[in-house]
Kinemage of the C-alpha trace (Angstrom):
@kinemage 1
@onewidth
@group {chain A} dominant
@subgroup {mainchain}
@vectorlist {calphas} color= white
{ca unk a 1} P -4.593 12.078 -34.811
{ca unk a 2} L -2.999 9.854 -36.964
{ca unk a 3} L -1.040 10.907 -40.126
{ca unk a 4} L -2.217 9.333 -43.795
{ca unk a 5} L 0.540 9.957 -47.151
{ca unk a 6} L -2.264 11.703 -49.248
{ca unk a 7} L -2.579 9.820 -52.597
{ca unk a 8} L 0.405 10.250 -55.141
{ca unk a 9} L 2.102 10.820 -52.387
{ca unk a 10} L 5.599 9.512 -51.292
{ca unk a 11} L 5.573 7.086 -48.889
{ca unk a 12} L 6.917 8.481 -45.571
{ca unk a 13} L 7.658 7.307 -42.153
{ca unk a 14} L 5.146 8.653 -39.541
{ca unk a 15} L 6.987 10.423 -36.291
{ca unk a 16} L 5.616 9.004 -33.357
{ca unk a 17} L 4.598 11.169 -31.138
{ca unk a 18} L 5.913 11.029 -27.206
{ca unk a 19} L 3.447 12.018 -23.919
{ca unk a 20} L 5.254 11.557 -20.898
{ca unk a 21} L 6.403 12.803 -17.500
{ca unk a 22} L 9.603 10.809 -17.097
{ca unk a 23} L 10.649 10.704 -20.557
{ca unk a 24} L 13.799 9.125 -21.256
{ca unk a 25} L 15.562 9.758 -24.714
{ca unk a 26} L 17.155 6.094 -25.234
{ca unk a 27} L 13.015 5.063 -26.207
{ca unk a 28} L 13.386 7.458 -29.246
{ca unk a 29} L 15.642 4.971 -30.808
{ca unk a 30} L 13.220 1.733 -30.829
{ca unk a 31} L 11.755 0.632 -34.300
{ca unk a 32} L 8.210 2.554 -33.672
{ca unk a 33} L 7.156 1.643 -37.270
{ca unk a 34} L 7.235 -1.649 -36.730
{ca unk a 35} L 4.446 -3.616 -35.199
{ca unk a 36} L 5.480 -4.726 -31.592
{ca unk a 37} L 4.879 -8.535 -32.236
{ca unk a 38} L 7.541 -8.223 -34.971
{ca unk a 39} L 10.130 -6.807 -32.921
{ca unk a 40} L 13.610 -8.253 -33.712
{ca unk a 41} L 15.005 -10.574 -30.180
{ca unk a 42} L 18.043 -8.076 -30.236
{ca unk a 43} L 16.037 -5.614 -29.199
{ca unk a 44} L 13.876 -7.352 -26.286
{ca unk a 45} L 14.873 -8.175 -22.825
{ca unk a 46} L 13.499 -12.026 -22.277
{ca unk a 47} L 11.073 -11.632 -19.430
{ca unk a 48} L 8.246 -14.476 -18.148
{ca unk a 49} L 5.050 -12.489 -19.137
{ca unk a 50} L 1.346 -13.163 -18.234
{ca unk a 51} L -0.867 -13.893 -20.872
{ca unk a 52} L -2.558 -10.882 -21.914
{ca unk a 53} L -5.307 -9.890 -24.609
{ca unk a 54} L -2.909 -7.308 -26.312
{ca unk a 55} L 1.202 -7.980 -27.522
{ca unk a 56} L 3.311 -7.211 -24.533
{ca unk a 57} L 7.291 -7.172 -24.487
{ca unk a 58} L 10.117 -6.048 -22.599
{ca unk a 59} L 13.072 -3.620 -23.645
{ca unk a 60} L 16.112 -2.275 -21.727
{ca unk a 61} L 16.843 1.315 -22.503
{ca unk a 62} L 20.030 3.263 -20.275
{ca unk a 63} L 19.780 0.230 -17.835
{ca unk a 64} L 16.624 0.336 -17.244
{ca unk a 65} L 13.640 -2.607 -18.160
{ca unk a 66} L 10.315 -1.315 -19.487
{ca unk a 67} L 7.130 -2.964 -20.174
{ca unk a 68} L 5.386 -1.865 -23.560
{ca unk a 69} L 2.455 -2.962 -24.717
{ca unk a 70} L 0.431 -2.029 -27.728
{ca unk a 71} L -2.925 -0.690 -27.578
{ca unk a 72} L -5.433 1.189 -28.903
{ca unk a 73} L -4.892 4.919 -28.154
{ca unk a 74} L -7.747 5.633 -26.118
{ca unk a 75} L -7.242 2.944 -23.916
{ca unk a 76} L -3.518 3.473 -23.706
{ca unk a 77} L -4.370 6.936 -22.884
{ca unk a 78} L -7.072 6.368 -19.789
{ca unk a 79} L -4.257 3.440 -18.522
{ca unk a 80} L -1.765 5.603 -18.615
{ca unk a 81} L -3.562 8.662 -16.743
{ca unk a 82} L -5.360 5.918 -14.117
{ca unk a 83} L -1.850 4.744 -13.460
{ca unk a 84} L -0.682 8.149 -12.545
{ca unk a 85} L -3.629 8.563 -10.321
{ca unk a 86} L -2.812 5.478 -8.415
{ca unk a 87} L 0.769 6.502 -8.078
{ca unk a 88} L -0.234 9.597 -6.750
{ca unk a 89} L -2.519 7.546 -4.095
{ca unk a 90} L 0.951 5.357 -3.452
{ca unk a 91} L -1.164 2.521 -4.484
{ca unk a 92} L 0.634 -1.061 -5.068
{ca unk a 93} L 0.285 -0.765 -9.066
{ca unk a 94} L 3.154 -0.683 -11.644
{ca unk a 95} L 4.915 2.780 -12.466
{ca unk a 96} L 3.821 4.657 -15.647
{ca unk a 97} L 6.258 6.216 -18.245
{ca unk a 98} L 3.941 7.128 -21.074
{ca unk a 99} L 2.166 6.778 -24.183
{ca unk a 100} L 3.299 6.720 -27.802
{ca unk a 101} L 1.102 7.328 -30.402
{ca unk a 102} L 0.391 8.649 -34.145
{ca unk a 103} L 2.614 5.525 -35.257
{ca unk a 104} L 3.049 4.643 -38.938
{ca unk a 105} L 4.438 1.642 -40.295
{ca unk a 106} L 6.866 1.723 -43.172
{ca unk a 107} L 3.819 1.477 -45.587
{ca unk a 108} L 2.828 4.531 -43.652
{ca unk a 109} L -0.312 2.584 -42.453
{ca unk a 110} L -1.505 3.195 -38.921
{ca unk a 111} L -0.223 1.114 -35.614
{ca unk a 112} L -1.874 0.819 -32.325
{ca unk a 113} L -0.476 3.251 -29.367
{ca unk a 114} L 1.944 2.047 -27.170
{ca unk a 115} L 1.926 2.638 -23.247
{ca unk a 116} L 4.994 2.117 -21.433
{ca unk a 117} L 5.207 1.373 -17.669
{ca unk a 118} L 8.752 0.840 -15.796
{ca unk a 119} L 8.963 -3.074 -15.262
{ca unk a 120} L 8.710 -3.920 -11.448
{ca unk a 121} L 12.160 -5.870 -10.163
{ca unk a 122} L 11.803 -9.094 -8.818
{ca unk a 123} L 7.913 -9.680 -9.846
{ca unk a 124} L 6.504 -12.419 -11.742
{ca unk a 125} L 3.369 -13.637 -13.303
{ca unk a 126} L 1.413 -16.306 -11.834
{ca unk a 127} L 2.289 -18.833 -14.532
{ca unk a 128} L 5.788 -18.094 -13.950
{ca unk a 129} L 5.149 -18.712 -10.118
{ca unk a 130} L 3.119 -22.389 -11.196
{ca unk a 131} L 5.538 -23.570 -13.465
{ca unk a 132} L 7.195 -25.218 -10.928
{ca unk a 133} L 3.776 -27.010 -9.744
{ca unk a 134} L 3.132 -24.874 -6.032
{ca unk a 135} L 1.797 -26.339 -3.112
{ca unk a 136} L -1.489 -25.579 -1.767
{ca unk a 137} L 0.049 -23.151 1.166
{ca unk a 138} L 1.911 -21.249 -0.903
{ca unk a 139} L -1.491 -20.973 -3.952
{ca unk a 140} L -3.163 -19.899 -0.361
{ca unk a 141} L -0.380 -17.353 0.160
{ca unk a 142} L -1.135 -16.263 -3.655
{ca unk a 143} L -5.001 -15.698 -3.143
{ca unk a 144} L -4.299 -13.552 0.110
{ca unk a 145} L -1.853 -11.401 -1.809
{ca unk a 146} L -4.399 -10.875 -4.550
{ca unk a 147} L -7.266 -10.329 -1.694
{ca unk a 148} L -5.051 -7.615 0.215
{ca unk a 149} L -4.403 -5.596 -3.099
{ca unk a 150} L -8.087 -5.584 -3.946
{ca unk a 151} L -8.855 -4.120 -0.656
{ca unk a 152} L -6.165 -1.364 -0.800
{ca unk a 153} L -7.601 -0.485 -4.196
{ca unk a 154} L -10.893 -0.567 -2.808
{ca unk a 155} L -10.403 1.616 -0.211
{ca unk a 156} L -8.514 3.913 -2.286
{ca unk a 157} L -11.890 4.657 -4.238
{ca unk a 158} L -10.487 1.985 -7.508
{ca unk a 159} L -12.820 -0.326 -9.626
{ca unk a 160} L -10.861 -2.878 -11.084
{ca unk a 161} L -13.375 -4.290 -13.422
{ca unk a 162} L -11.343 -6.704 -14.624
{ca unk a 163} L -8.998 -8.569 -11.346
{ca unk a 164} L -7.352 -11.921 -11.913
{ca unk a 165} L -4.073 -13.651 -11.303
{ca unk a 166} L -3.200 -12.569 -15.075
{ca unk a 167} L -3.515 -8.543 -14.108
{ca unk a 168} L -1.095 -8.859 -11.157
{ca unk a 169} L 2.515 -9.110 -10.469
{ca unk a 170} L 3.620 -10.591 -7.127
{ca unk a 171} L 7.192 -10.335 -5.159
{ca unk a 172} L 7.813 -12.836 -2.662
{ca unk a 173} L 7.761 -11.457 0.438
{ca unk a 174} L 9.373 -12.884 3.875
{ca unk a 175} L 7.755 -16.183 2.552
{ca unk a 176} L 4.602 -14.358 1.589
{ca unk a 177} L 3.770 -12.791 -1.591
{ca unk a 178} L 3.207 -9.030 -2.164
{ca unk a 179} L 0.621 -8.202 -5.177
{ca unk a 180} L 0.467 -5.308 -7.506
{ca unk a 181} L -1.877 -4.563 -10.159
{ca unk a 182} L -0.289 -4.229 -13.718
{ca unk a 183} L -3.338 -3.891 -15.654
{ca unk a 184} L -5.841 -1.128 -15.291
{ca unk a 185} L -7.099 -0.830 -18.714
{ca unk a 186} L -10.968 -1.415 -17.826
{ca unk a 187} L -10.504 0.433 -14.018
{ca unk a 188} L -12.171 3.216 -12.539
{ca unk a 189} L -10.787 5.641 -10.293
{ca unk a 190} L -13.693 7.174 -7.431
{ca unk a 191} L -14.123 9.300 -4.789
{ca unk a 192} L -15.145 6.178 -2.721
{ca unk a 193} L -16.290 2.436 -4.063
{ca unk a 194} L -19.956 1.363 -3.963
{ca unk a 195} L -21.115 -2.029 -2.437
{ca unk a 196} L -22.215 -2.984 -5.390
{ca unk a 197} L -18.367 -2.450 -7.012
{ca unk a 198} L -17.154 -4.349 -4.530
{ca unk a 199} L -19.311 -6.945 -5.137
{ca unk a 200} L -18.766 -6.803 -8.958
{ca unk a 201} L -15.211 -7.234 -8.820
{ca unk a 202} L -14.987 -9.840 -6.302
{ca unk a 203} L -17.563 -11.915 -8.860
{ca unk a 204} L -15.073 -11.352 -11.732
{ca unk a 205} L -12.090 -12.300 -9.425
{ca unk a 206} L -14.239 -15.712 -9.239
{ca unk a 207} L -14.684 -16.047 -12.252
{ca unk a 208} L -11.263 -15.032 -13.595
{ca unk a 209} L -9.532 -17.184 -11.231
{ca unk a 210} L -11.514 -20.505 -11.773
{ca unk a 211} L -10.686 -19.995 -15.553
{ca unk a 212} L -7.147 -19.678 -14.338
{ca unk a 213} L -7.092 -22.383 -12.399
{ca unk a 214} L -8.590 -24.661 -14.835
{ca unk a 215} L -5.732 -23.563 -17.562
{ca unk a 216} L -2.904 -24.709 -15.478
{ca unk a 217} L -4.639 -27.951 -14.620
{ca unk a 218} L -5.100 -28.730 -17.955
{ca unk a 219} L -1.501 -27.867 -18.357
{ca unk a 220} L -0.038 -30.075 -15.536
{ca unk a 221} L 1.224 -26.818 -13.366
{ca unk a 222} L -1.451 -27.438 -10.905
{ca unk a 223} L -1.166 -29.687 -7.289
{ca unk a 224} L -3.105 -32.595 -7.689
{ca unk a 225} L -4.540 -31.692 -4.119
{ca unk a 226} L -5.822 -28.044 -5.749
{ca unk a 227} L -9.520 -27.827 -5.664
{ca unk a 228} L -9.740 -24.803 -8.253
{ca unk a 229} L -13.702 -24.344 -6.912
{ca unk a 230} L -12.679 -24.683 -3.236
{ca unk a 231} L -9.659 -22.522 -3.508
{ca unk a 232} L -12.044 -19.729 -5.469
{ca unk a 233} L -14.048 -19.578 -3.165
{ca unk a 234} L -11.671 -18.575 -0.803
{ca unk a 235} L -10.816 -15.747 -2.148
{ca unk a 236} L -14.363 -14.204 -1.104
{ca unk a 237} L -14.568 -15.047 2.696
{ca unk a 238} L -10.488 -13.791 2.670
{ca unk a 239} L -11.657 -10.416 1.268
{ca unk a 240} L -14.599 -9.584 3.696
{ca unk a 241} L -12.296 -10.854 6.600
{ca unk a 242} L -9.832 -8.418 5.456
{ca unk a 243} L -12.511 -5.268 4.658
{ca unk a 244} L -14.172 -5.822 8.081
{ca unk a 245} L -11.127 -5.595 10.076
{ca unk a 246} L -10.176 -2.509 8.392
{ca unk a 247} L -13.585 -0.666 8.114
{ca unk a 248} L -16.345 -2.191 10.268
{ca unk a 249} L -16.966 -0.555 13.456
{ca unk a 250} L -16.561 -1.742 17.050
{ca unk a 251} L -17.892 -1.165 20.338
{ca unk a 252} L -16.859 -1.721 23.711
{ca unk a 253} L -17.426 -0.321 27.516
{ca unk a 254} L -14.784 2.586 28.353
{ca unk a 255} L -13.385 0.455 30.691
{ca unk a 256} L -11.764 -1.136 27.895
{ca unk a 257} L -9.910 1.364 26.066
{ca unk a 258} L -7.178 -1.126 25.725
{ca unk a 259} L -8.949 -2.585 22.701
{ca unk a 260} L -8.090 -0.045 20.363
{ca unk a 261} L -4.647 -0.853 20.706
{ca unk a 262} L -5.388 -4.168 19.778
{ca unk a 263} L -7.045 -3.577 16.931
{ca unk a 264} L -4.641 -1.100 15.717
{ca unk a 265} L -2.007 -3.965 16.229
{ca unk a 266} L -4.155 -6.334 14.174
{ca unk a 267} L -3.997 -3.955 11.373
{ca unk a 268} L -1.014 -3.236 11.680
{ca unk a 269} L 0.352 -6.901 11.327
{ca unk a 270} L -1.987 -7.370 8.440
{ca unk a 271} L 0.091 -4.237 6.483
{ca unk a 272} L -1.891 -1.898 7.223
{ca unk a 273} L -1.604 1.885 8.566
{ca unk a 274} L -3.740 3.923 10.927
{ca unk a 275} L -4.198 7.121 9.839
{ca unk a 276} L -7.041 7.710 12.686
{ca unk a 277} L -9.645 6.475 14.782
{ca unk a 278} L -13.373 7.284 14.638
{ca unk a 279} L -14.554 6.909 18.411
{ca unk a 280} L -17.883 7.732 19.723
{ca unk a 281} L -19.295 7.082 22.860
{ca unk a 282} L -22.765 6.920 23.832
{ca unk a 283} L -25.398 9.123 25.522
{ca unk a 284} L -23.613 8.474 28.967
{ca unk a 285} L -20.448 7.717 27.959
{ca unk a 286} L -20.184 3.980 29.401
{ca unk a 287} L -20.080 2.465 25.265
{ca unk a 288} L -17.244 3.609 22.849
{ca unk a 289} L -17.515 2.564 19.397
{ca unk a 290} L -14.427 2.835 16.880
{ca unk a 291} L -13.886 2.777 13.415
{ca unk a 292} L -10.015 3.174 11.949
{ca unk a 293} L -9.485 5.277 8.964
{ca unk a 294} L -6.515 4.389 6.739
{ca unk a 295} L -4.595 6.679 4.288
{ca unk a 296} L -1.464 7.204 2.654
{ca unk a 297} L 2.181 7.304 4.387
{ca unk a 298} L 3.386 10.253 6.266
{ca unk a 299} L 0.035 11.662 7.250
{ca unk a 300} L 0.956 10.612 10.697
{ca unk a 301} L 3.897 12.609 11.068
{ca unk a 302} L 2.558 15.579 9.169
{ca unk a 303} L -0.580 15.542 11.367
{ca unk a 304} L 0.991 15.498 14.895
{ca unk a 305} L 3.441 18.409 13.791
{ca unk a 306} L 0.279 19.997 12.992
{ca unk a 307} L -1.252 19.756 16.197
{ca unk a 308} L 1.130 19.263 18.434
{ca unk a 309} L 4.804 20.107 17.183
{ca unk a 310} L 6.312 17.045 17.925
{ca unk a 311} L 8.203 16.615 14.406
{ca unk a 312} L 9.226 12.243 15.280
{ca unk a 313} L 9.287 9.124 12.941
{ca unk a 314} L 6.080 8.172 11.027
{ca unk a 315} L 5.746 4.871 13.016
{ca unk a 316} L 6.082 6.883 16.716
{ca unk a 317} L 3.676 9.279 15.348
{ca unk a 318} L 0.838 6.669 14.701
{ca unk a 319} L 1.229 6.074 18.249
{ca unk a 320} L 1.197 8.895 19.671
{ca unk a 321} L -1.977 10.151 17.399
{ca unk a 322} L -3.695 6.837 18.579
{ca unk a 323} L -3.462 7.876 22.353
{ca unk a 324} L -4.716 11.266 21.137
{ca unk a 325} L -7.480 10.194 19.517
{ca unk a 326} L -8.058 7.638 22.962
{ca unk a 327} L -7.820 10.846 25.354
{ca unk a 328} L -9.956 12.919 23.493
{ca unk a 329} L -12.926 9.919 23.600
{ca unk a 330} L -12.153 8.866 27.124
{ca unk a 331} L -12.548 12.614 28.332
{ca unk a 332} L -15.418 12.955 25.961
{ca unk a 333} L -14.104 15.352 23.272
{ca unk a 334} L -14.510 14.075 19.792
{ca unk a 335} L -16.293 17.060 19.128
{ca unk a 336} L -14.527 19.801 20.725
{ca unk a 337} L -11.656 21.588 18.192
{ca unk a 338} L -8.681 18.960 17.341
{ca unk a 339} L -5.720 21.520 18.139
{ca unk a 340} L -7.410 22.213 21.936
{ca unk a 341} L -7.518 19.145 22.568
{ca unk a 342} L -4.215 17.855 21.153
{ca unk a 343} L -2.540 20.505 23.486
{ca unk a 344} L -4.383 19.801 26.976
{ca unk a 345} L -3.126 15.694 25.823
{ca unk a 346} L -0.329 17.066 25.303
{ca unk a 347} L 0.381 19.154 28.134
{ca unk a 348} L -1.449 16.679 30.128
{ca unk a 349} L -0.357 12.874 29.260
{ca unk a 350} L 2.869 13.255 26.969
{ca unk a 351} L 4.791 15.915 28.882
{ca unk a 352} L 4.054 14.380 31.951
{ca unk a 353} L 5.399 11.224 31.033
{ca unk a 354} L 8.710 12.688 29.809
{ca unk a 355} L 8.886 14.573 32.896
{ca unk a 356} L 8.430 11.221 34.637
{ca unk a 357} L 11.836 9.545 33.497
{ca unk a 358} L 14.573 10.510 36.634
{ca unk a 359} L 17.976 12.743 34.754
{ca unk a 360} L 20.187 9.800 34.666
{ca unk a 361} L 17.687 7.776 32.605
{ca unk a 362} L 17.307 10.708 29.897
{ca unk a 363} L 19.905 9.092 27.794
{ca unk a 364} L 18.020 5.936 27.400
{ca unk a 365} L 16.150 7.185 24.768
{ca unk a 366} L 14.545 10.100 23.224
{ca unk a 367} L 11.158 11.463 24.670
{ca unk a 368} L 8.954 10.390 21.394
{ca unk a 369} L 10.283 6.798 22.086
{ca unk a 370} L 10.183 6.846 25.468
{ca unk a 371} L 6.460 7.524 25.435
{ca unk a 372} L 5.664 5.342 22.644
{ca unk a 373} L 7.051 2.140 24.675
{ca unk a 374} L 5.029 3.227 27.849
{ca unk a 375} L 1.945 2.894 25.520
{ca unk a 376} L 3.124 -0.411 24.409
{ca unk a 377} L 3.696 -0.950 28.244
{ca unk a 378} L 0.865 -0.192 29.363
{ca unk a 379} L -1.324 -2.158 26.941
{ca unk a 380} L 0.739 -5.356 28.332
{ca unk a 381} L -0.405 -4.406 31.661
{ca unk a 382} L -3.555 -3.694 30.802
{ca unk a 383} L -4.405 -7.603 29.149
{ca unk a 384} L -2.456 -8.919 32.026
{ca unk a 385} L -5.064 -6.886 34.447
{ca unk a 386} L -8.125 -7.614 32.137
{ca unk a 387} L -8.901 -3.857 32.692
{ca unk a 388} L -7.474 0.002 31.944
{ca unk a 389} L -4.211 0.971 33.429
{ca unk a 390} L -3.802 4.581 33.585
{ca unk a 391} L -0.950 6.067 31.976
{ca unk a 392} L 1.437 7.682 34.642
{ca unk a 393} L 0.652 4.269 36.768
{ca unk a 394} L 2.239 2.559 33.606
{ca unk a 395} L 5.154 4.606 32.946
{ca unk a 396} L 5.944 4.236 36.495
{ca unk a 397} L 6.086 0.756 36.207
{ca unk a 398} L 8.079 1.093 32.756
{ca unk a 399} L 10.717 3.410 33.700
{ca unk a 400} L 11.239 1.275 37.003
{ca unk a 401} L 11.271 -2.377 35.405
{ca unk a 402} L 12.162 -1.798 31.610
{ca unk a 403} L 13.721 1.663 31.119
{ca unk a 404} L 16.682 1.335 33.944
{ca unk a 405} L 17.738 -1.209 32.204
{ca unk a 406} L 18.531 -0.305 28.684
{ca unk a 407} L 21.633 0.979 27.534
{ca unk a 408} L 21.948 4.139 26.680
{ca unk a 409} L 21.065 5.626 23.210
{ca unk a 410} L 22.144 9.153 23.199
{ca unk a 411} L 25.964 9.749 22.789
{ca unk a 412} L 27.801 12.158 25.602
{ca unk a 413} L 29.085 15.127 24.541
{ca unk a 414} L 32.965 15.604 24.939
{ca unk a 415} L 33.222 18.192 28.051
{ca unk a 416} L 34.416 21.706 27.193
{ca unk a 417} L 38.029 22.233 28.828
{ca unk a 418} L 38.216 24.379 31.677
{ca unk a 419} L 39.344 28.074 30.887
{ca unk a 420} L 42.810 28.931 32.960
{ca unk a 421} L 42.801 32.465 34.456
{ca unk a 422} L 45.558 34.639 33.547
């Protein structure tokens, strides 16, 4: 609560008070009593901001930039706990530091709260990105960055409420751009997102971006060939593409098993992980459908150690549990117990394929990554052929043409000498 002198009272300066997980000391020595838009330039760090409804700045305390902006104390307080939450969820969303509050100004009259949030390197606002007028590719590149992090929030269970070009940072990004939300004052954080969510924050994307896009025409920052209405629209059909390839089911005939691979790929390539596939196959077993589930980094290697062991590297370990999850639909046991069937796959496809590389290829490389390029193998034989190749038939063909000719990965040991007799 905040702190009042009582009347014929001296006039005192207020302690602020500090919540925080990462505290660091150096922020104990900024000017708390006075009003953030009055901080003296000494003390900021000259940053391109966003506009934004409430006073934002930028300070550098022990080497380190932090965003601060000043807000009421409720809403500082549900930011600053909605950001944890979406840390926690490794979502693409600016890192909280904390929340000061009970502020008093010399007078000793109240202030407004103040959440700090660790600036991200190499990020900029849109208008920083459009004051050097960008071409309609690259405002294209923009509007898929700002479609992708919608859809990770989404499927992490967040409501936005509130998404524009003005509540994200982006980082350029091997010539693309990589968003992250900065602003999740009005957001919601759910066990899973409703339809109608969905649909509510891709209207106020709309809406927020056409308003956007009509301030920097005004201002001359805009390509002349922009359609702001076109290019809004976009943004919609982008999304859906996007959601559907990462949630909407698929079915094929079990003959073509090879598809999941393929659409694992496409996710993959759009930034996307695998966590698992949904597969179910029909009454007599000729239809598979799929559905991929995607979650946070690391399950895949903490899942397959579960199951099977096999402690590898996260990215062999999404392959590995895709084949799993392949074996146990083309044999016809989604529902049988998880760790029964991991070990007859096991015991049944992965060992035998290790087993199938002759002794003086073992040094090519190590058994995870051995088997993980026989997949990868035998999905290139497989389009070739237009139809399943079995696995042993494939690593045949992989250790013969592709494996005999690497070098080899695994450094010799230095022979023990011989032990003269006495």
């Amino acid at each position: 609560m905040l702190r009042r002198p009582g009347p014929g009272t001296a006039t005192l300066v207020g302690v602020p008070r500090f919540v925080a997980t990462r505290p660091d000391t150096g922020l104990l020595s900024l000017p708390w009593d006075v009003p953030l838009e009055d901080w003296p330039e000494d003390q900021l760090v000259a940053l391109p901001r966003g506009i934004s409804r409430h006073v934002v700045r930028f300070v550098r305390v022990n080497g380190t930039v932090y965003a601060i902006k000043e807000v009421m104390e409720h809403l500082a307080m549900h930011e600053y706990r909605l950001l944890r939450d979406l840390e926690r969820l490794d979502s693409p969303s600016v890192e909280p530091v904390g929340v000061i509050t009970d502020r008093l100004d010399k007078a000793g009259e109240p202030l407004d709260s103040i959440l700090v949030t660790k600036h991200l390197q190499f990020s900029l606002p849109y208008r920083a990105l459009f004051s050097s007028t960008l071409r309609p590719d690259t405002v294209n590149r923009l509007i898929d960055a700002l479609a992708a992090l919608i859809v990770r929030l989404h499927l992490l269970g967040f409501f936005w409420g509130d998404c524009s070009l003005s509540n994200t940072l982006f980082r350029r990004d091997a010539g693309a751009f990589a968003a992250y939300l900065v602003d999740a004052e009005t957001g919601e954080l759910h066990q899973q997102i409703s339809d109608g969510q969905r649909a509510h924050d891709l209207y106020t994307a709309e809406i927020n971006l056409f308003g956007e896009f009509l301030d920097l025409q005004e201002g001359g920052l805009l390509d002349l060939d922009i359609d702001p209405q076109e290019t809004v629209q976009s943004i919609n059909d982008r999304y859906e593409a996007l959601w559907a390839e990462l949630t909407a089911p698929e079915e094929f005939h079990t003959d073509e098993m090879h598809r999941v691979d393929s659409r694992i790929r496409r996710l993959n390539e759009l930034g996307f992980d695998v966590a698992e596939i949904d597969i179910i196959t029909d009454w007599d077993g000729s239809q598979v459908r799929i559905q991929p589930k995607v979650v946070d980094a690391g399950h895949h290697s903490r899942r397959l150690i579960r199951l099977t062991g096999l402690d590898v590297e996260e990215n062999q370990a999404r392959r590995l549990l895709n084949d799993l999850d392949s074996y146990a639909a083309s044999t016809d046991q989604q529902k049988e117990d998880e760790e029964i069937v991991a070990h007859e796959w096991l015991t049944e496809v992965f060992e035998p394929v290790v087993r199938s590389v002759p002794r003086d290829l073992k040094r090519k490389l190590e058994p995870a990554e051995v088997f993980h390029e026989v997949l990868e193998h035998r999905w290139f034989l497989s389009e070739q052929a237009g139809h399943e190749i079995e696995t042993m038939e494939a690593a045949r063909s992989y250790v013969a043409d592709v494996l005999s000719s690497k070098p080899d990965e695994k450094l010799a040991l230095p022979t023990a000498p011989a032990l003269e007799a006495d």
